[in-house]
C-alpha positions in Angstrom: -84.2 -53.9 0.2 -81.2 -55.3 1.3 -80.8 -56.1 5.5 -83.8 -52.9 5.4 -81.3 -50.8 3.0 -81.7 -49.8 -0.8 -80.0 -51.5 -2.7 -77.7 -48.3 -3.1 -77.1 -47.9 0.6 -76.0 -51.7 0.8 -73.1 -51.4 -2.3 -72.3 -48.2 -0.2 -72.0 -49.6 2.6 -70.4 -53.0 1.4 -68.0 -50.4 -0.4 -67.0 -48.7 2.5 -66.6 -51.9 4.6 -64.3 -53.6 1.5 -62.5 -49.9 1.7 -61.4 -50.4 5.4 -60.7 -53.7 5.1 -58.4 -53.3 2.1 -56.8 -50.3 3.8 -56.2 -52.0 6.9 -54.8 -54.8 5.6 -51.8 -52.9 3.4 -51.2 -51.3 6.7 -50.9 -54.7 8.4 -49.4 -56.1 5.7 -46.4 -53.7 5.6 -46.2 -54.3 9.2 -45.5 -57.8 8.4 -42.8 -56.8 5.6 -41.3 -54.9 8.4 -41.5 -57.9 11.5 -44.1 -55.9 12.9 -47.6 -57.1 14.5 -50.2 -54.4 14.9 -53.1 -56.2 17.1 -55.9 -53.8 16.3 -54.8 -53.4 13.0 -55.1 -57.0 12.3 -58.6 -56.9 13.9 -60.2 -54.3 12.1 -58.8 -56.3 8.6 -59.9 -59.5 9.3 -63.6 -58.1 10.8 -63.8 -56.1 7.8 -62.4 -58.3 4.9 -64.7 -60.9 6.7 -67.8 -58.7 6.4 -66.8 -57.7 3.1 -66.9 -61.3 1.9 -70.3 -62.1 3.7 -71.9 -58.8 2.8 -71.6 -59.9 -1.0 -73.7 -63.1 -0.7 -76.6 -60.2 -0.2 -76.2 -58.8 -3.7 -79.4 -59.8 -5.4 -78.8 -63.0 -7.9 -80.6 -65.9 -9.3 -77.0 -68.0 -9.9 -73.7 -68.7 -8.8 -71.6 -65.7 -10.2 -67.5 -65.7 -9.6 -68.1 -63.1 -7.2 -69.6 -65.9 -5.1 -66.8 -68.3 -5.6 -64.6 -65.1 -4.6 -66.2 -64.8 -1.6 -66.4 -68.2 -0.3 -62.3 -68.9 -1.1 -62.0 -65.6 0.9 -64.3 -66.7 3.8 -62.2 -69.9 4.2 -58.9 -68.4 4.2 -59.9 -65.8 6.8 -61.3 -68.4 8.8 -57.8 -70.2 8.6 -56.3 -66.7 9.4 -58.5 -65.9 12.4 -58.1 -69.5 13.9 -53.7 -69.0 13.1 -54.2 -65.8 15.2 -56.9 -66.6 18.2 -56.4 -70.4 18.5 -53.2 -71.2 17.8 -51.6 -67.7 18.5 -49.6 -67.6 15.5 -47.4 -70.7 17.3 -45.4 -72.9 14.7 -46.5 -73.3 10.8 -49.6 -71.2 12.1 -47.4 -68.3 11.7 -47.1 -68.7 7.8 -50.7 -70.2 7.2 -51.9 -66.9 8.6 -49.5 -64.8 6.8 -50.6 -66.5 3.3 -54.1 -66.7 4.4 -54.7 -62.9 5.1 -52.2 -61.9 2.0 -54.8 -64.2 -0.2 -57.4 -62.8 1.5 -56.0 -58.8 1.5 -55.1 -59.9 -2.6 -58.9 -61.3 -3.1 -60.6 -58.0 -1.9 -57.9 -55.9 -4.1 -58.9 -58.2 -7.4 -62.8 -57.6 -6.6 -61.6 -53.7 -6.4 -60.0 -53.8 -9.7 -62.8 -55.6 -10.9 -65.0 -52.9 -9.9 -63.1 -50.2 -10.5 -63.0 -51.2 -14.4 -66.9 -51.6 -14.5 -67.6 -48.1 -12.5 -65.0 -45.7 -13.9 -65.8 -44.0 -16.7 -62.3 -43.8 -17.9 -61.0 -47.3 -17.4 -64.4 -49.0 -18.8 -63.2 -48.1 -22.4 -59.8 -50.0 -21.8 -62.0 -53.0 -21.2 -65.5 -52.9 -21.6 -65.4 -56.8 -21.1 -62.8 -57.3 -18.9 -61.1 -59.6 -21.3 -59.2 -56.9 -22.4 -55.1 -56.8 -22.5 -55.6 -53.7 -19.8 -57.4 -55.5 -17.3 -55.7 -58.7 -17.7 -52.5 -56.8 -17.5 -53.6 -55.0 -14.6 -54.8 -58.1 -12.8 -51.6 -60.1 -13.5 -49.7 -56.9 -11.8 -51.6 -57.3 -8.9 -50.9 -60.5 -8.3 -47.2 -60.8 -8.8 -47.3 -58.0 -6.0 -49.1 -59.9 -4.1 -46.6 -63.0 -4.0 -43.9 -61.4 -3.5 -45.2 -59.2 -0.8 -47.0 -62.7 0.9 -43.2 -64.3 0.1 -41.6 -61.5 1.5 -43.9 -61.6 4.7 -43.3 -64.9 5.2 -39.2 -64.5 5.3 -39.7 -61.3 8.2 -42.3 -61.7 10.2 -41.5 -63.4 13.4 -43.6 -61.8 16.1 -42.3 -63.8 18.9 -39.0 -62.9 17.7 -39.6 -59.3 17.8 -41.7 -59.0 20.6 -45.1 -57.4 19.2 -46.7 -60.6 19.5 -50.2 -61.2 19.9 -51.6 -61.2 23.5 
């Protein structure tokens, strides 16, 4: 029992959670390609990329695993992003420490997925049963050359005080 669920119900739930929060944040993501701010949008990410990275400290184990590591880099660069956005209002070089924080952050949940997605489906777990495999590795270095030049990208167009969908 995990916060009085199975453990089943807590990866579904923790699943569902990291689902949102990775969903949300492509959506606010490309609204940062595009100069755009979406308030509520950018809520639901960081709550949910946030709980995301807390919820996997509950997963049952007797070590540190890179999974934890994952977590805690994540949990400090959304605390940098949430502090860019509610402190500091996105004012100055906050603007870009949020951008790169919630694009490492956004990056960090969709590297966990493709972690999980080679252990869980039956169809990629042959390509790389270890994941040391040229498939995964190939996969994961995709990822993140997306990654920087979407965060790059971001960091070039969005101006929210420019564009006037700034933050309240």
């Amino acid at each position: 029992m995990i916060l009085g669920l199975s453990l089943e119900n807590f990866t579904l739930l923790h699943t569902v959670i990291s689902l949102i929060g990775i969903l949300s944040g492509l959506l606010v993501l490309f609204g940062m390609l595009d100069g755009k701010a979406y308030p509520i949008l950018t809520v639901l990410f960081l709550l949910t990329t946030v709980l995301t990275s807390a919820t996997g400290f509950f997963f049952p184990s007797a070590t540190v695993m890179p999974s934890h590591i994952v977590g805690g880099i994540s949990l400090v660069a959304l605390a940098l992003a949430v502090a860019a956005v509610t402190v500091f209002r996105l004012r100055g070089s906050w603007r870009w420490f949020y951008i790169v924080s919630a694009v490492l952050s956004l990056y960090l949940n969709v590297f966990v997925g493709v972690v999980q997605a080679f252990r869980k489906l039956s169809f990629l777990q042959p390509l790389a049963p270890t994941q040391s495999e040229p498939p995964f590795l190939i996969v994961q270095i995709v990822v993140l050359v997306i990654f920087i030049a979407l965060g790059v990208i971001a960091v070039r167009r969005f101006h929210p005080f420019a564009t006037r969908t700034a933050f309240a």
